[in-house]
C-alpha positions in Angstrom: 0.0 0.0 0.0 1.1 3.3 -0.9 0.2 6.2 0.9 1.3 10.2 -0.7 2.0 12.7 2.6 2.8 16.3 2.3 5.5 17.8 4.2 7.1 21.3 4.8 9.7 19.7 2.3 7.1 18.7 -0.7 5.4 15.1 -1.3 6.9 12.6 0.4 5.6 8.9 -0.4 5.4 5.7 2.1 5.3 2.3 1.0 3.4 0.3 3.4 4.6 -3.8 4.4 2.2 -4.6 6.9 2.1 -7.1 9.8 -0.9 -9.3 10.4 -0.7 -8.3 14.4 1.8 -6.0 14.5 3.3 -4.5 17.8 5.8 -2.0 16.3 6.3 0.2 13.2 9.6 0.2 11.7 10.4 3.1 9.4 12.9 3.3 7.1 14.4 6.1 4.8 16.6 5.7 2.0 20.0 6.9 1.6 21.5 10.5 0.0 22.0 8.3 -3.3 20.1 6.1 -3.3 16.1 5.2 -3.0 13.9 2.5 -1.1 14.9 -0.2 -3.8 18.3 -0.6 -1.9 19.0 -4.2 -0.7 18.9 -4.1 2.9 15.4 -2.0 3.2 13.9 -4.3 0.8 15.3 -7.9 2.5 14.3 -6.1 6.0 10.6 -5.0 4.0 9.9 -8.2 3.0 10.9 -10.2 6.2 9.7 -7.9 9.1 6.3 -8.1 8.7 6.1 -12.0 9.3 7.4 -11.1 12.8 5.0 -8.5 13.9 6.7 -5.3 12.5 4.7 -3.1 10.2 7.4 -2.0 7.8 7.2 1.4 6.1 9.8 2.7 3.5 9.5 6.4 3.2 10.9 8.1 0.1 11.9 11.6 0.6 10.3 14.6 -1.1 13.5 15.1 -3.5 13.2 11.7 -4.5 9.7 11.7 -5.3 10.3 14.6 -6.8 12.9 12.9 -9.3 15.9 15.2 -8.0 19.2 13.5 -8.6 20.8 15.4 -5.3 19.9 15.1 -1.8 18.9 18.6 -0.1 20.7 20.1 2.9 20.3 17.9 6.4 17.9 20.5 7.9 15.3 19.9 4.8 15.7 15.8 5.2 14.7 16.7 9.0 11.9 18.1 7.9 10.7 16.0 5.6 10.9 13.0 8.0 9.0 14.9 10.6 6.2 16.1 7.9 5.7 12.1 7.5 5.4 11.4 11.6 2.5 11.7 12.1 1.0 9.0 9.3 3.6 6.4 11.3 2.1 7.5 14.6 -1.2 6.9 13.6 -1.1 3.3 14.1 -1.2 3.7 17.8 1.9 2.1 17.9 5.6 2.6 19.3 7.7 4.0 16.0 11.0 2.6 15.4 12.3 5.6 13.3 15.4 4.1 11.1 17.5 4.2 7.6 20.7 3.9 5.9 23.4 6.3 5.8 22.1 9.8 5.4 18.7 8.4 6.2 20.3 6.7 9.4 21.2 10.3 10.2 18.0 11.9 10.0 16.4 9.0 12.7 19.2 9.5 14.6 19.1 13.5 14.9 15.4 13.4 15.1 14.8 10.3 17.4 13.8 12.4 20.8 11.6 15.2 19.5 9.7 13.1 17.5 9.4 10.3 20.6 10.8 7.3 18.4 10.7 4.3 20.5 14.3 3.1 19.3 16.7 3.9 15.9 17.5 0.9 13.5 20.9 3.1 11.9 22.1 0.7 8.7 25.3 2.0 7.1 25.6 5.2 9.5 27.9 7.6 7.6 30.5 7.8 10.6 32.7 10.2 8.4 32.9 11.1 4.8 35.6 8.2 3.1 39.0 9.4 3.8 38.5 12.1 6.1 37.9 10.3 9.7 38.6 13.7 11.3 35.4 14.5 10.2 32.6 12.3 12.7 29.4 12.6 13.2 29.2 10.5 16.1 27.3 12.8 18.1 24.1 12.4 16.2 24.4 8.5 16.8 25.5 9.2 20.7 22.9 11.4 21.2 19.4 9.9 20.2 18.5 8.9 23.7 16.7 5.8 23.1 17.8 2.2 22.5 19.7 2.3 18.5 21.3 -0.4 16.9 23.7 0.0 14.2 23.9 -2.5 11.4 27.9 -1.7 9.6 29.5 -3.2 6.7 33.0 -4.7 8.0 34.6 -2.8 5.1 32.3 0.5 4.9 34.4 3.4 3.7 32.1 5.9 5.7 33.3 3.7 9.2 34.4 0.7 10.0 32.5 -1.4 12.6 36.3 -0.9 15.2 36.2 2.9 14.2 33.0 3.8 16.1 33.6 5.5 19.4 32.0 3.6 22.4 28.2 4.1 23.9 25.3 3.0 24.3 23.7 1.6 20.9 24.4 -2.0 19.9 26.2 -3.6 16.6 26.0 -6.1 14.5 28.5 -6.1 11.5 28.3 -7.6 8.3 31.8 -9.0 7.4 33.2 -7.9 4.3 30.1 -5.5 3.3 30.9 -1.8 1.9 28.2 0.5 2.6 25.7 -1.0 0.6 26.2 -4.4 2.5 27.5 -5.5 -1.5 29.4 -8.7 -0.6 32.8 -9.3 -3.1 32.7 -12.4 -5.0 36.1 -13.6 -3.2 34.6 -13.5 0.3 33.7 -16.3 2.4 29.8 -15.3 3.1 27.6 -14.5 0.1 25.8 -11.9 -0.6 22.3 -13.9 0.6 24.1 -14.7 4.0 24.8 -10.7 4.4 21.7 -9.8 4.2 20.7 -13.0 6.5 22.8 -11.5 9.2 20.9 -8.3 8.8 17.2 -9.3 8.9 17.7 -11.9 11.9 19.9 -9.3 13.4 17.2 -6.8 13.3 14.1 -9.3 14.5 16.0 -10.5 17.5 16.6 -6.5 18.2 12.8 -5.7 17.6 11.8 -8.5 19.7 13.8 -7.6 22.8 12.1 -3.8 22.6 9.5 -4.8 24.5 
């Protein structure tokens, strides 16, 4: 089911996976270049729901919008908080998540929006090559129970590069920051994205 929401931002769109008895909503954006056909929303989409988590996969308004560029963080704040309310609206506690810059806006909007805990898949630590630059404060600081879910060889941070606190891990050995497994490694690409959907269901089920 797809439902169109308008936001400060423009027309955002969510695509709705929903559980037959569902106790959470998991939200998930999509990434600064990418949309919601990227691997790990779309393995965590179609398994979620089986497990009593509603799964929504929110498209931002620039991507609706057919913009090839991502807009400033402030607007992507926005725009998720413009689509709150249609995830609130099923009476029940909101996982806010996504991957990389999408990971970013859960994480910096988790409190003021009462999220009830941040999935963060591929957080953008630090742009690749410049570690100097961290955003580990948005992670640090969402104030609710966040897991992160980090490619062993992600250029944007390493699972060993992430400062300590409280959020939990789970890596995916040898994936880059699309979880994309090489051909030489010993765990294919299926397997990767195994690790991240039973990682995730054992994380949902201990929320409570």
């Amino acid at each position: 089911m797809i439902e169109i929401v308008e936001t400060d931002a423009g027309t955002a769109r969510i695509t709705w996976h929903k559980a037959k008895k569902a106790r959470l909503v998991l939200a998930l954006g999509h990434g600064a270049g990418g949309g919601i056909e990227a691997r790990d929303l779309q393995a965590l989409a179609g398994t979620l729901p089986a497990h009593g988590v509603t799964v929504a996969l929110v498209e931002q308004p620039w991507r609706v919008a057919g913009k090839k560029l991502a807009p400033a963080p402030q607007t992507l704040d926005t725009g998720w908080r413009g689509i709150w309310p249609a995830l609130a609206g099923m009476a029940l506690p909101v996982v806010s998540g996504g991957r990389s810059a999408g990971a970013r806006v859960a994480c910096r909007t988790a409190a003021e929006l009462g999220a009830h805990a941040v999935l963060a898949l591929g957080f953008p630590l630090h742009p690749p090559g410049k570690p100097e630059k961290s955003r580990a404060e948005e992670l640090l600081g969402t104030g609710v129970p966040t897991l992160v879910v980090q490619g062993g060889n992600d250029p944007f941070g390493r699972p060993e590069e992430f400062p300590k606190g409280g959020y939990e891990m789970i890596e995916v050995p040898y994936g880059d920051h699309g979880f994309a497994i090489p051909k030489r490694a010993e765990i294919t690409q299926e397997r990767a994205l195994e690790i991240i959907t039973e990682g995730v269901v054992r994380w949902c089920a201990s929320l409570g």
